[in-house]
C-alpha positions, 0 to 999 in steps of 0.5 A: 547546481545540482541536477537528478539523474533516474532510473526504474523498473517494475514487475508483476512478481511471481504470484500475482495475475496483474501489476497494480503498480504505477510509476511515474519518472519526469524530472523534477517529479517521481511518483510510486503508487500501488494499488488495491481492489478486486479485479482491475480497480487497483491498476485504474486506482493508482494509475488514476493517481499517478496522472492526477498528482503529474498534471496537478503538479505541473498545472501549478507552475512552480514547485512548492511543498504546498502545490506538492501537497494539493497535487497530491489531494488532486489525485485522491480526489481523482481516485475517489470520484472514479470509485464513486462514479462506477459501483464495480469499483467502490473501495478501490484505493492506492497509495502514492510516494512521490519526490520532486525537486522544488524551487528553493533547491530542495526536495520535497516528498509526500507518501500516503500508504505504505509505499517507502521513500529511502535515502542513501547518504555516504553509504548509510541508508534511511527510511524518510516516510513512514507506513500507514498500516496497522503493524506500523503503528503498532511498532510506533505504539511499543506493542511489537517488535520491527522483527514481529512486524515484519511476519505479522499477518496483518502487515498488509491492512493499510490504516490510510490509502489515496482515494478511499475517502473524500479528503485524506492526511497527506505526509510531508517531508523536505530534505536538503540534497547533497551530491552523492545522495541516492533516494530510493522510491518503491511499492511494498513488494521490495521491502517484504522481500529485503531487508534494509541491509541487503537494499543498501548493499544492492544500492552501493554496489552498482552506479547507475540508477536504472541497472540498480532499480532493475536489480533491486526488482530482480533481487525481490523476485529471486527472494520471493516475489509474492507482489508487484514491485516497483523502484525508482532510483534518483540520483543528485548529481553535481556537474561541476565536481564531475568535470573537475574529477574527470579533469585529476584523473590520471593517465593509465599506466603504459602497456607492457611489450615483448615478452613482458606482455606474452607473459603477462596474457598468459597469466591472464588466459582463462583457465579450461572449465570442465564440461557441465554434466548432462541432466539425465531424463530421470532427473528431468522428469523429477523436476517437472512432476516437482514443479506440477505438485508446486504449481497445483498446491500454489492454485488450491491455496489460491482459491482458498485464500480468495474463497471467502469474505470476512467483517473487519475494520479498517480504523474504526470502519466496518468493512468488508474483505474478501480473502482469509482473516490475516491472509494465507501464506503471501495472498492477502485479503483485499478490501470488498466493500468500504462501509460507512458504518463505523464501531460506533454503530454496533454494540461493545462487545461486537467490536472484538468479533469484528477485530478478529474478523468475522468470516461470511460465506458471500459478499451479501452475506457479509452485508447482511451481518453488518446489518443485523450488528446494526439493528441490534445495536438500534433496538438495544438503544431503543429498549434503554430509553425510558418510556414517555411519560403518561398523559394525566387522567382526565377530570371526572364529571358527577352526574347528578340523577333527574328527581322523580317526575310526579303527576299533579294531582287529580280534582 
């Protein structure tokens, strides 16, 4: 009989002012979420979502790949409603990864953005879910590269999120757990700072699930730290063969005595270590004015970066972002305004203008783009149509002139 052991830890990064990550640990259920909008809308999004999911699932009373499922449309439900029911956060949304031990002795996942969900099996690490961006699919479609993928300024623009829409596809993945396995659950901010190899490193290396999770997090901010960053670690353990390890373990060897054990600790004592250097004032100095060049570029690339709005599309919707086209270094446009105008709306030729991102100097300068594109398009029908057909002429009458009137004549 198998049982799971986890571990987690979150962190805000080095960049940004708020965590709009969410996890959830409460065995048999974990959960990743992160979320996305301006100002708040992200942190309510995803927390809004990761309660959702916990209470749909244990409302079901038994865990099955389809409650897992209509858990996970409870919480997109939840998300969208709160959105709806408050304009200061329309357009919010998160993603959701969760894995949750089922009934039948398997695990049951389902993911909705680009939060992951990995397994490490006998060393070896692998990807279960697959991301919901723009630059996955690219890669799934042979139009570039995994290497391009990763530097792509466009890898943050998510092609399906929780909570956006009314109803949203939900993934669904079942494995068959083996003891030893290790599954791996974070937000984005860990793989966009380590790779693969260097995740499965950290992984193989430390035993416990929660000092792992804390060094995976630890490791993504020396690396960077340009999100939040989220993990949980689940172990599958075996009691039984645990036990039964314990009970083959020898007996250490005896300790040495005499002059054996003299010798043995005073090979062992530490050496002296030299004296560290004492940092002289000058290069104390050096290092402050470093770091207040460092932080006043950090703040001015921040305001540009946020400065302004751009029309894009989001799949085949119009919306709007706030930020740069494509993002500036690690700051990320975010979405303003979830439209509901689609490309089926404008003209053709706009279509690429909105691809490439049309820059607006305000949110209601970026409406009124979108309605012009709009009206365009509705004349151009308009002026294609052909004309109505004319009315017939109406029958002419002929009137006839009056004959003369005469006088009779006199007698």
């Amino acid at each position: 009989m198998i049982r799971l052991r986890a571990g987690s830890a979150t962190d805000v990064g080095l960049v940004r002012n708020n965590n709009q990550d969410s996890l959830l640990v409460a065995d048999p259920l974990f959960a990743v979420a992160d979320g996305m909008g301006g100002a708040a809308a992200g942190e309510v999004a995803s927390t809004t979502a990761i309660e959702s999911l916990e209470s749909a699932f244990d409302a079901a009373g038994h865990a099955t790949p389809e409650t897992l499922i209509e858990a996970a449309r409870s919480a997109n439900r939840a998300v969208w409603e709160q959105a709806e029911s408050n304009p200061e956060m329309r357009g919010m949304g998160t993603t959701l990864v969760a894995v949750a031990m089922l009934e039948d002795g398997r695990l049951g996942a389902i993911n909705i953005g680009d939060s992951r969900l990995y397994v490490l099996r006998e060393g070896s690490l692998r990807q279960i879910t697959s991301d919901h961006n723009l630059v996955a699919e690219l890669v799934a479609e042979g139009r570039i590269s995994k290497e391009e993928a990763e530097v792509h300024p466009r890898r943050n623009i998510m092609t399906r999120a929780l909570g956006v829409d009314p109803d949203v596809p939900v993934d669904l993945f079942v494995e068959d757990p083996v003891a030893g396995d290790r599954f791996l659950l974070c937000s984005d901010g860990l793989p966009r700072e380590l790779r693969d190899d260097h995740i499965a490193s950290l992984l193989n290396r430390l035993a416990d699930p929660g000092e792992a999770a804390k060094e995976l997090v630890e490791e993504a901010k020396r690396r960077g730290g340009n999100d939040n960053i989220t993990v949980v670690v689940v172990d599958v353990e075996d009691p039984e063969k645990e036990t039964a390890a314990v009970a083959v373990t020898p007996a250490p060897p005896p300790e040495p005595s005499g002059r054996a054990a003299a010798a043995e600790a005073a090979v062992s004592a530490p050496l002296p270590q030299p004296k560290a250097r004492i940092v002289t004032l000058r290069v104390a100095a050096f290092f402050v004015l470093l770091l207040a060049i460092i932080a006043a570029a950090a703040v001015g690339i921040g305001w540009y970066a946020r400065s302004g709005y751009y029309v894009g599309l989001r799949g085949d919707k119009i919306t709007i972002f706030q930020g740069q086209p494509g993002g500036v270094l690690w700051l990320h446009p975010t979405i303003a305004d979830a439209t509901h105008t689609t490309t089926s709306d404008v003209l053709p030729h706009q279509v690429p203008r909105l691809r490439a991102g049309q820059t607006e100097p305000s949110l209601e300068a970026a409406r009124q783009f979108i309605s012009r594109l709009v009206a365009e398009a509705q004349a151009a029908r308009a002026a294609a149509a052909p004309p109505p057909a004319a009315p017939p002429p109406a029958p002419t009458t002929t009137t006839q002139p009056a004959p003369p009137i005469t006088a009779p004549p006199s007698t």
